[in-house]
Residue, then its C-alpha position, 0 to 999 in steps of 0.5 A: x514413188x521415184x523420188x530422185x533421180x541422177x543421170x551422168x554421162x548418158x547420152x547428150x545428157x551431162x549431169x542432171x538431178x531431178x526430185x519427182x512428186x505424187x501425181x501427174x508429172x509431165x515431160x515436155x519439149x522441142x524434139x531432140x532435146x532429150x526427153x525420151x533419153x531419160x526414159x531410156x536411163x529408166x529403162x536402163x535402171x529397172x535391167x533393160x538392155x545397156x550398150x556402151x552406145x549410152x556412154x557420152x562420148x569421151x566418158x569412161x562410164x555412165x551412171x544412172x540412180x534412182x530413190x525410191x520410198x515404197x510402203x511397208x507392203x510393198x512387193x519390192x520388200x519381200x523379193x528384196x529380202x529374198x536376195x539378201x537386200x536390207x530394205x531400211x525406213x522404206x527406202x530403196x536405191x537403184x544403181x547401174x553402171x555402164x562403162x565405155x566398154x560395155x560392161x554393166x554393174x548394178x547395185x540394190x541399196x548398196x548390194x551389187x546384184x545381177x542385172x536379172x535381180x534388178x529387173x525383177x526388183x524394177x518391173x515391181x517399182x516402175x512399168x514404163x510403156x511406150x506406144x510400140x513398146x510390148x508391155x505386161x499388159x500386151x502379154x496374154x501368158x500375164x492376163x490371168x494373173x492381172x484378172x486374179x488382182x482385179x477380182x482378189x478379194x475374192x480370187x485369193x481364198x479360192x486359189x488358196x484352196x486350189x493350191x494346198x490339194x495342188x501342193x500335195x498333187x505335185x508331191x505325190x507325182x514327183x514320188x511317183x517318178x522317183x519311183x518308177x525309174x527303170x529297175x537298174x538305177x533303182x538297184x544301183x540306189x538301193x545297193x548304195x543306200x545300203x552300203x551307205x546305211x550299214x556303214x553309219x549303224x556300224x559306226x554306233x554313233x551317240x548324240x554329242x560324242x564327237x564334241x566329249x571325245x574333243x574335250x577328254x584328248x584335250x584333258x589327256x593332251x594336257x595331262x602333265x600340266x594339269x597334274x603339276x598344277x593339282x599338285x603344287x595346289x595341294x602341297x602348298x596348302x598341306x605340304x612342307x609350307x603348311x598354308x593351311x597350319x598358318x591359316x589356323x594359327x591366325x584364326x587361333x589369334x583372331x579368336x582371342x580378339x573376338x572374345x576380348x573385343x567383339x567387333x573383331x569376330x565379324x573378321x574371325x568368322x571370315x577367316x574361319x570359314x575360309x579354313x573350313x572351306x579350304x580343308x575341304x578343298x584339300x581333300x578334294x585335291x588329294x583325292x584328284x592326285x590319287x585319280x589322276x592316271x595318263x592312259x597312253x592307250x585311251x588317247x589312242x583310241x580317243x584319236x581312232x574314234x575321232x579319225x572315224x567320225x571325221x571320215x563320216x563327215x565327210x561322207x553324211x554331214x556337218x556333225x553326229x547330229x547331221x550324220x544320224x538325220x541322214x541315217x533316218x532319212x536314207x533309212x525312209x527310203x531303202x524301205x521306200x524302195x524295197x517296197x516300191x511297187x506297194x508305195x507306187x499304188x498307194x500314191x496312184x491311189x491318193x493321186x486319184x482322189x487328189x485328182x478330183x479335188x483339184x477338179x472340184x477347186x479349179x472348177x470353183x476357182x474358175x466360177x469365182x473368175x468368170x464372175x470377175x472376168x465380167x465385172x472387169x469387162x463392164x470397169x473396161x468399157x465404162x473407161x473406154x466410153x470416156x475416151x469415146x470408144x463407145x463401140x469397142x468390145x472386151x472381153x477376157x476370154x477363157x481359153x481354157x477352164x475347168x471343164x475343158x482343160x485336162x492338166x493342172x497348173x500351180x495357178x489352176x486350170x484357166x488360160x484367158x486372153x483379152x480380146x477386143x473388136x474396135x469396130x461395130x461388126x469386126x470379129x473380136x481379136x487378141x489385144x496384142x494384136x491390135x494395131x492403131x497407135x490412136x486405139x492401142x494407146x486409148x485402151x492401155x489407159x482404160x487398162x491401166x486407169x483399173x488396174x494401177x489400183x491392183x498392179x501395186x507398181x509405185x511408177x508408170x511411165x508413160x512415153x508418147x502414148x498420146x501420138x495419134x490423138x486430138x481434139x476431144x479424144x485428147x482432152x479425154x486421154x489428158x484426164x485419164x492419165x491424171x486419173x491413174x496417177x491419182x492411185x500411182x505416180x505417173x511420169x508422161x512424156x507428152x506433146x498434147x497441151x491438154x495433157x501437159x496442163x493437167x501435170x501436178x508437175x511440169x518439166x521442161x527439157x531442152x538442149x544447149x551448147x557449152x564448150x561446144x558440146x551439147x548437153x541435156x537441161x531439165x527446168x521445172x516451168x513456174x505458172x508463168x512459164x507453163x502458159x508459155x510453154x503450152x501455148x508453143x505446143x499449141x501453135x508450134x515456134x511463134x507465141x502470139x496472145x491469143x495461144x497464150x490465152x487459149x494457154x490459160x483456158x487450158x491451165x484453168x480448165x484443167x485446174x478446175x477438173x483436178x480439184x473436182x476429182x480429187x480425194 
């Protein structure tokens, strides 16, 4: 849910910092005071377009931020995490500048990223629909996937299947295509492959040699170092100072103090033992002297090897390792090549048998959809028989399926598209082609009341889409908007006073002057102010007792509702 939210310099609006909560949080106020400004710094905050024109005037910049908490799997997190984003205690943090000149920058948690990565993370935390506004549920290339998350329980195996045998299809014609390229560039591949492969199987490359040629230029690169150090070892413990002899002599005297006292063996034992080890080492080290040779000529040649290695770095990888993969992998398709027109027939062949298993699962994927398709028309026109449209008809629409459509697509074979007819008699039409504000706003609640339990939006923002309305149809649209805030939070901008006496939450914007400036103000009405200002929206500028008691009907009636549905 959006849990905080910081607007500066946007518009008239100076600085304001509104806490959100759960449920149903109503909007309100006199027209001009600022209330769709604040949508427009959302829209802004999930990618929507800038312009310096949002800058308030004199300002250099304005800044827009928002909190965010998500649950842990929320579909925010994986595409988060997919641009390198740490999401920490579930929390996340949108931010956009817009300076006077018109320049954006954005921020995700800290992390400044492109304004596309920010409406991709933003369309999954807030929907914002306005009444004109085109919205997901308005694009027909978006029905199919809203019908696979109504109907997932079911949907989600079935597509599964669909895809493993769509994976392999995929890969079976890209190869095929690699493959069929005109005969000239697969000669002009095939030369370069072999020259490629010829040069690395000459090199007889062994795994880790670059690193153990490294390590012995680097002994012989220190060799006169090394054999002074060896040396003047050896000559200190057998040479003219005789470490060794003194050594023994004290061991000699050590053992005398032993035989006459006993608690000095302990340090004849360790002296001893110190000699032994150290007469060992001395042989070790007159060994080393003898082996010790500089050979001139195999730095040389560990430096040619070296050199030859490098330049195939940077042709084939990062190391041997890498290089020798390459080999492998180059190998695989010389023979690929050579052999084309044999491989070519083997993966028509398998495309031909992959063929019909696609057929088979995306017939199956398209029955396990339509049985959906028809439990969501039946959810559809319960919710718009409680917003008294009775008489619409919906229905998703395959425009396309299994058996009458010829190409396969990740997500199968199906094309829908939502149709309505709003009136008795009238042929049914594409939603997005519906035009009455009144309807068009009645049908996106019935849509959004199902389908806030599936899209996993945290938000949705509502702006005027009650316009158009009264009476008993508003008291409806009033009660379903609280019914989908009941599965996501839901912000609404609103000028119906039945709506606004169902918020959880009730803001109220207004608008003052200071130092001859306007400015936006944002208060959070007490019980007593919201019948105050319920029974303006009732009766317009004058507030007499009788708006005010319809103003407390309203607020009770309204209460009443929300604790009958309430979980």
């Amino acid at each position: 849910m959006l849990q905080e939210l910081s607007i500066k310099n946007f518009a008239i609006i100076d600085q304001i910092s509104v806490s959100f909560d759960k449920g149903l949080t109503v909007l309100t106020g006199e027209t001009g005071a600022g209330k769709s400004i604040i949508i427009d710094a959302l829209h802004l905050l999930v990618g929507g377009r800038g312009s310096s024109e949002f800058v308030r005037h004199g300002e250099k910049k304005a800044e827009i931020e928002g909190l965010f908490y998500i649950d842990r799997d929320h579909p925010c997190k994986k595409r988060a995490i997919e641009f390198g984003i740490d999401i920490e205690e579930g929390m996340i943090i949108l931010r956009r500048d817009i300076s006077a000149s018109g320049k954006s920058v954005c921020r995700v948690n800290g992390k400044l990223v492109t304004i596309s990565v920010l409406r991709e993370i933003g369309s999954t935390l807030i929907d914002i629909h306005g009444q004109h506004e085109h919205q997901e549920l308005m694009d027909e290339t978006m029905h199919l996937s809203l019908l696979d998350q109504f109907g997932k329980k079911d949907i989600a195996k079935a597509m599964q299947n669909y895809q493993e045998v769509y994976t392999e299809y995929d890969q079976a014609i890209k190869q095929i295509k690699q493959l069929s390229e005109n005969e000239q560039q697969m000669a002009h591949r095939l030369d370069l492959l072999q020259f490629q492969l010829q040069e690395i199987q000459k090199a007889d490359l062994k795994i880790d040699e670059d690193h153990l040629l490294t390590e012995e230029r680097r002994r012989l690169g220190n060799f006169e170092k090394i054999f002074d150090a060896i040396k003047s070892s050896y000559e200190g413990l057998q040479g003219e100072q005789r470490g060794l002899d003194f050594i023994s002599h004290t061991m000699g005297h050590l053992e005398t103090a032993a035989e006459l006292d006993e608690k000095y063996s302990p340090i004849f034992d360790t002296v001893a033992n110190s000699y032994y080890l150290l007469e060992d080492t001395v042989a070790t080290l007159r060994n080393e002297l003898e082996l010790l040779e500089f050979d001139p000529l195999r730095l040389n040649e560990i430096e040619t090897r070296l050199n030859e290695i490098n330049q195939l770095k940077r042709k084939y990888g990062s190391s041997v390792e890498e290089i020798l993969e390459y080999s492998a992998k180059i190998e695989e398709e010389i023979e690929m090549i050579v052999n084309r027109d044999v491989r070519i027939g083997e993966l028509r062949s398998k495309l031909s048998s992959l063929e019909e298993d696609l057929k088979l699962e995306g017939k199956q994927l398209s029955l396990i959809r339509k049985k959906w398709a028809a439990k969501l028309a039946k959810s559809i026109h319960r919710e718009l028989k409680e917003l008294y449209m009775d008489k619409t008809v919906f229905e998703p629409r395959f425009v396309l399926d299994a058996d009458h459509n010829p190409d396969f697509k990740k997500d199968g074979m199906d094309e829908v598209v939502f149709y309505i007819s709003t009136n008795p008699g009238e042929p049914l039409k594409p939603l997005s082609k519906v035009a009455s504000g009144g309807e068009l706003s009645r049908m996106m609640l019935a849509l959004k009341t199902i389908f806030s339990k599936h899209q996993g939006v945290t938000s949705i923002i509502f702006d005027e889409v009650d316009t158009g309305v009264s009476g008993r149809v508003a008291q409806a649209i009033a009660e379903k908007i609280h019914q989908v805030s009941m599965d996501s939070q839901v912000l609404c901008i609103s000028h119906l006073p039945q709506v606004a006496a169902m918020a959880d939450t009730h803001l109220f914007i207004s608008k003052e002057t200071v130092s001859g400036r306007t400015r936006t103000k944002l208060t959070t009405l007490s019980k007593q102010e919201k019948v105050k200002e319920i029974g303006r929206m009732i009766s317009g500028v004058e507030i007499t007792d009788l708006t005010k008691k319809h103003a407390t009907e309203l607020l009770e009636i309204a209460s009443t509702l929300r604790k009958a549905k309430a979980p």
